[in-house]
C-alpha positions as CSV (number, residue, x, y, z in Angstrom):
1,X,-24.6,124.9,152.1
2,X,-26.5,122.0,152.8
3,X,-29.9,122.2,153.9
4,X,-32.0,119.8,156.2
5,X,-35.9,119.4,155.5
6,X,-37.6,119.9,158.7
7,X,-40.0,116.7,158.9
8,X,-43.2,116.3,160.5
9,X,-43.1,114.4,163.6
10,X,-46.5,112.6,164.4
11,X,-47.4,109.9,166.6
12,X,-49.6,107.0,165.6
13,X,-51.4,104.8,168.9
14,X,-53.2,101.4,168.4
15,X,-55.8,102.6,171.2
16,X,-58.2,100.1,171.3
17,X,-56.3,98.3,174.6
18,X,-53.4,101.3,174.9
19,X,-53.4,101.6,178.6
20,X,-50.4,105.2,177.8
21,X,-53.4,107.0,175.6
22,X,-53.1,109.9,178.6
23,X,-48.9,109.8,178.7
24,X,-49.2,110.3,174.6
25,X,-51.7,113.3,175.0
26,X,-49.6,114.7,177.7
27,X,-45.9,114.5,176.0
28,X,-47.5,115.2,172.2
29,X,-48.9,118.2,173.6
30,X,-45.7,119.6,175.5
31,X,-44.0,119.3,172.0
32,X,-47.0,120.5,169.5
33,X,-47.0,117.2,167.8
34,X,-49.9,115.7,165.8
35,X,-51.3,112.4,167.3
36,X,-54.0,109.7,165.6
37,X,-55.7,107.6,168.3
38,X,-57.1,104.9,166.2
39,X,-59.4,102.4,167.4
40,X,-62.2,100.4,165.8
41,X,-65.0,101.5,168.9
42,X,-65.6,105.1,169.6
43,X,-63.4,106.5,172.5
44,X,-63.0,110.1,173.7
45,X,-60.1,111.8,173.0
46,X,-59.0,115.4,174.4
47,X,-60.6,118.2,172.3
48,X,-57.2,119.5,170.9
49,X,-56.8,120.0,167.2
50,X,-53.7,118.3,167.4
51,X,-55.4,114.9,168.5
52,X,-57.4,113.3,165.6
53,X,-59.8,110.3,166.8
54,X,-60.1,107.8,163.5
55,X,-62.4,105.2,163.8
56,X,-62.0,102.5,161.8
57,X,-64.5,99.5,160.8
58,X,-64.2,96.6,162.9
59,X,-62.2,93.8,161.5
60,X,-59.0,92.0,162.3
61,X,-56.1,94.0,161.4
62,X,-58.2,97.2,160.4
63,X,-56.8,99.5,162.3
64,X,-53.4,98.0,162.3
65,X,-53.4,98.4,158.6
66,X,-54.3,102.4,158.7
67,X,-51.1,103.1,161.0
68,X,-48.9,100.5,159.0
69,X,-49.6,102.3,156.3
70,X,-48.8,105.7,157.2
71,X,-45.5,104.7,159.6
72,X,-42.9,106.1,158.4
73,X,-39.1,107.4,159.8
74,X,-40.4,110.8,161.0
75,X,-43.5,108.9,162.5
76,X,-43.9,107.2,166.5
77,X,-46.0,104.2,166.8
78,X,-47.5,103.2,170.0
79,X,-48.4,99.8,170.4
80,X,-48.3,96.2,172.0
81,X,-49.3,94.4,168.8
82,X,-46.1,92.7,167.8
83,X,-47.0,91.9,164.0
84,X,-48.0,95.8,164.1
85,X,-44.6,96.7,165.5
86,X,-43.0,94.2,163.2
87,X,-44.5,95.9,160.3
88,X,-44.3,99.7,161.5
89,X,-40.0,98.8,162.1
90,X,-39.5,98.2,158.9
91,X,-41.6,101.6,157.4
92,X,-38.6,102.8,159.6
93,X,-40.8,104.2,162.5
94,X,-40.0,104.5,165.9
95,X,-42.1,101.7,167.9
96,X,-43.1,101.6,171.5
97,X,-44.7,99.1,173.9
98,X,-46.9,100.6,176.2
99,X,-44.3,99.5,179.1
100,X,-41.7,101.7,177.4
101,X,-40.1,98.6,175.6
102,X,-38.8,99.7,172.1
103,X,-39.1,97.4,169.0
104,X,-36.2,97.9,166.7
105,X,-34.1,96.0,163.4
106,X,-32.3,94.4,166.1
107,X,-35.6,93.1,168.8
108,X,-38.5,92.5,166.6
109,X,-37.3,89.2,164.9
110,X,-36.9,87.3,168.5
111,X,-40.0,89.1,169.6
112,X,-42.4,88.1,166.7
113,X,-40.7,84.3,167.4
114,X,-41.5,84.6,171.0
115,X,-45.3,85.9,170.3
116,X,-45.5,82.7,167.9
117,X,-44.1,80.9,170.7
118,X,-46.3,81.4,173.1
119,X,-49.5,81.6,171.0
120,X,-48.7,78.0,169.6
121,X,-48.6,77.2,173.1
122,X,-51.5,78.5,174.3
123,X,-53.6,77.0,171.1
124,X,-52.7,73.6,173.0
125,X,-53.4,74.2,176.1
126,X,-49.2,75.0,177.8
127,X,-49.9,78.2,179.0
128,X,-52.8,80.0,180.3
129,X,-51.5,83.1,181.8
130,X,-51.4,86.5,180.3
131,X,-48.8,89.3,180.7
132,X,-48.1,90.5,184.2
133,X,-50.1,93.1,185.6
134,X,-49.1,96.8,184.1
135,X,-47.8,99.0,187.1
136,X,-46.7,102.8,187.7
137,X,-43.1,101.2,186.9
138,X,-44.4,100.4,183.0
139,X,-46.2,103.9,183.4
140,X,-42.8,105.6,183.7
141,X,-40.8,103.6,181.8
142,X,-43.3,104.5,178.9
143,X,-43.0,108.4,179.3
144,X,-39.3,108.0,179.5
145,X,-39.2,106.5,176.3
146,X,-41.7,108.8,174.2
147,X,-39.9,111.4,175.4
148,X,-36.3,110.0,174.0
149,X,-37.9,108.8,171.3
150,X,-39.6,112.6,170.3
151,X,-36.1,114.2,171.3
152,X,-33.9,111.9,169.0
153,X,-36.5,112.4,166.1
154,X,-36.1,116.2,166.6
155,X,-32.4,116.1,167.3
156,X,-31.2,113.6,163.7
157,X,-34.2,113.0,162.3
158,X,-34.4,109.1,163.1
């Protein structure tokens, strides 16, 4: 008889410009799962023992490092920070934009070569826009993909 370790899901958000940080609480909490909001400035978080607040000290890649560290295939990771998501794929975690958009094996090479793209670019002066405006649409397309996200982690544990 072969038996299956249950794993602990959790879900790990780079909340200093996570515009989802009320879609997390909302679907982590429907499913009992432990979330880290981690940020380098205070924030409030909901006063649920199943949402830990860690702050860490400022610094580039600080709190990138704490949740690279700890990603891992039973782990979600909720961010916009390409070189984050790059990093969190290959511990094996499950990564999420903010608008939904999941980076995976087969996504984050041409996405890290598009952010270096564009930020060569805009060191000389191409391109001065930003991202487009987030809407309800990004909003939705988010909690659809948390949600399929947690549900295949529960279902075959990747």
């Amino acid at each position: 008889m072969r038996y299956r370790l249950a794993m602990t899901i959790e879900i790990f958000v780079d909340a200093d410009a996570c515009p989802v940080k009320d879609e997390v609480y909302r679907v982590a909490g429907r499913h009992g799962l432990k979330t880290y909001v981690v940020a380098n400035s205070f924030m409030r978080v909901p006063r649920d023992p199943l949402v830990e607040f860690v702050l860490v000290s400022a610094g580039p890649d600080i709190a990138d490092d704490w949740i690279a560290e700890r990603a891992s295939p039973a782990g979600v990771v909720v961010t916009s920070d390409i070189p984050l998501a790059a990093r969190c794929v290959k511990a094996g975690a499950s990564v999420l934009s903010a608008t939904g958009k999941p980076f995976t094996d087969a996504s984050i090479g041409m996405a890290l070569a598009t952010r270096n793209l564009m930020d060569e670019l805009r060191s000389t002066g191409e391109i001065t826009g930003g991202p487009r405006p987030f809407s309800q649409k990004d909003r939705s397309a988010f909690l659809q993909a948390l949600e399929a996200a947690i549900v295949r982690l529960k279902r075959t544990g990747r």
